[in-house]
N, C-alpha and C positions, 0 to 999 in steps of 0.2 A: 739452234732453236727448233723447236719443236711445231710440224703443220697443226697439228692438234692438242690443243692441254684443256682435259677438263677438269675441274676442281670443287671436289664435292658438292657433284651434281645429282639433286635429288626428282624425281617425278612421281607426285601423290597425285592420286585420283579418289573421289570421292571423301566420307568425313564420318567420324566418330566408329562407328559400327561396321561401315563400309567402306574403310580407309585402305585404300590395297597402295603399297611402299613399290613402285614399278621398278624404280631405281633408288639407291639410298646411300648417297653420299659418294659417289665413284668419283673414284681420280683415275686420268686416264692420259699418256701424253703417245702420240704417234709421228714419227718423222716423216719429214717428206722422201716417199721413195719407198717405203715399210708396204708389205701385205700383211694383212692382219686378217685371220679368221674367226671368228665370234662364232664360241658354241656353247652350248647350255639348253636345258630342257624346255619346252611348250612353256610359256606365258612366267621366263628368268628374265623378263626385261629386252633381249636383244632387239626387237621394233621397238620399241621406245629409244632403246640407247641410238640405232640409226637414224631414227624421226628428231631426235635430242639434236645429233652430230649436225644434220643438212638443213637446222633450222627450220623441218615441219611442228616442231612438238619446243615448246617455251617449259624449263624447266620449274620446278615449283621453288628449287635453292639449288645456289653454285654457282661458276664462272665457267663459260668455257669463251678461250681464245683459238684465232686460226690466224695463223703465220702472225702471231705476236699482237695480234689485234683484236678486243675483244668482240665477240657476236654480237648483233643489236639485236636483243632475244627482244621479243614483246611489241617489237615495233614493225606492222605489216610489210609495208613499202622496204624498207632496209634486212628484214629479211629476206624479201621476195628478191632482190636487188642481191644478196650476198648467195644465195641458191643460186641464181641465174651465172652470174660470175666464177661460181669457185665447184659447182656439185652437180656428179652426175649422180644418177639414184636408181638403180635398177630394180624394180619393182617386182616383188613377189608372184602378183597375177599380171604381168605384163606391162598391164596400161594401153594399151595400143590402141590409139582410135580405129574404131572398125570400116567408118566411109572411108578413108584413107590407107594407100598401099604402103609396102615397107619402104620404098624410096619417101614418097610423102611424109611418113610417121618421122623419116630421120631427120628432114628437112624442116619442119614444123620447128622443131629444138634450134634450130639455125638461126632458121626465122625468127624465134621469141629473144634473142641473144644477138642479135641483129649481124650474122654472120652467116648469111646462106654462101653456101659453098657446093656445087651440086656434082661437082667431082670428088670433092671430099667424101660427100653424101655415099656415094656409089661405091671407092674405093674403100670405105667403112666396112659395106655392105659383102665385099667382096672377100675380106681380110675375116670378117664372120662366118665364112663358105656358102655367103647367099648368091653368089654371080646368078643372074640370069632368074632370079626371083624379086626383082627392085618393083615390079609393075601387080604383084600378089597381096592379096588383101589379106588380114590377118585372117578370116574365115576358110582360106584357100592353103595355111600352111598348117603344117604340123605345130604340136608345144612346144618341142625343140628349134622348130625356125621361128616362131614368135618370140621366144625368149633371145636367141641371135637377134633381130632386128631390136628387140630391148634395150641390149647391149650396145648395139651400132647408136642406138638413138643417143643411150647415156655418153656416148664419147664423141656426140657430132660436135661438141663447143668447144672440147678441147678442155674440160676440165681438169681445176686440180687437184682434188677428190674424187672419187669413183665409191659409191656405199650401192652394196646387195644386198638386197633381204630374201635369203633363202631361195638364192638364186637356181637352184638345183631342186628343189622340194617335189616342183612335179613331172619329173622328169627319173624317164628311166636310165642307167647306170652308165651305158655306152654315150648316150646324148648328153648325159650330164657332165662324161669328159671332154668329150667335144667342146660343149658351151663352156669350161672352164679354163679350158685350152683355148677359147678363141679369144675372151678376153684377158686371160696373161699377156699373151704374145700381140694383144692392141694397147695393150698398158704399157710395155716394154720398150 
């Protein structure tokens, strides 16, 4: 069975004149354990298809199920509820609350999921190549260590999904192997 089946999932935005087709009927199944890379030019849909998968974005048509169970698209609380549970989300510009360090930022995720763990936290942090930066505000590190603590954040709950958006975009070539090297081998 498949972690993910979508089933001609469609995402319209706007109408008549100004109808842009974001997504248009995608069938899409991904097994548990699969790495999957999503490529395609500037504004072919791929943040809508990841906002679609994690339950940020309710489709306009289609089904999608996760491990055999359909999504409760439309419905606040039981999204919110199936994110918390099943998706980490590693965000294009980071996310990282700024008052907060990268221990903090990881911990926050814990906390919301009602599983603080602050060894967990740490040896996230550590397995990222951030040792001995847990107590550094996201203004104090580089792109490359914000994006790392990103990563640590997204796997502090122990999800069962892990979705990036352009998770390397601003980041230059050596860092960007780094950062995709660190989360393989935290997925692994």
């Amino acid at each position: 069975m498949p972690l993910i089946e979508l089933n001609k999932i469609s995402r319209y935005y706007g109408e008549g004149d100004t109808l842009v087709k974001a997504l248009d009927g995608i069938d899409l199944k991904i097994d548990q354990g699969e790495i999957v890379a999503l490529l395609g030019p500037s504004g072919s849909g791929k943040t809508t298809l990841l906002n679609t998968i994690a339950a940020l974005d309710i489709p306009t048509e289609g089904t999608y199920s996760f491990d055999g169970s359909e999504v409760p698209m439309g419905k606040v609380e039981p999204m919110t509820s199936f994110r918390r549970e099943n998706i980490g989300y590693i965000f294009q510009f980071f996310n990282l609350l700024a008052d907060l360090t990268a221990l903090e930022n990881v911990l926050l995720v814990q906390d919301l999921a009602g599983s603080r763990d602050s060894e967990k936290a740490i040896q996230l942090l550590e397995t990222v190549g951030l040792k001995g930066l847990e107590n550094r505000f996201p203004s104090q590190m580089s792109g490359g260590q914000r994006q790392r603590v990103a990563i640590a954040r997204s796997l502090a709950k122990s999800p069962r999904l892990i979705l990036g958006d352009e998770l390397t975009g601003n980041l230059d070539s050596e860092t960007s192997a780094i950062v995709m090297d660190a989360l393989i081998k935290t997925c692994r």
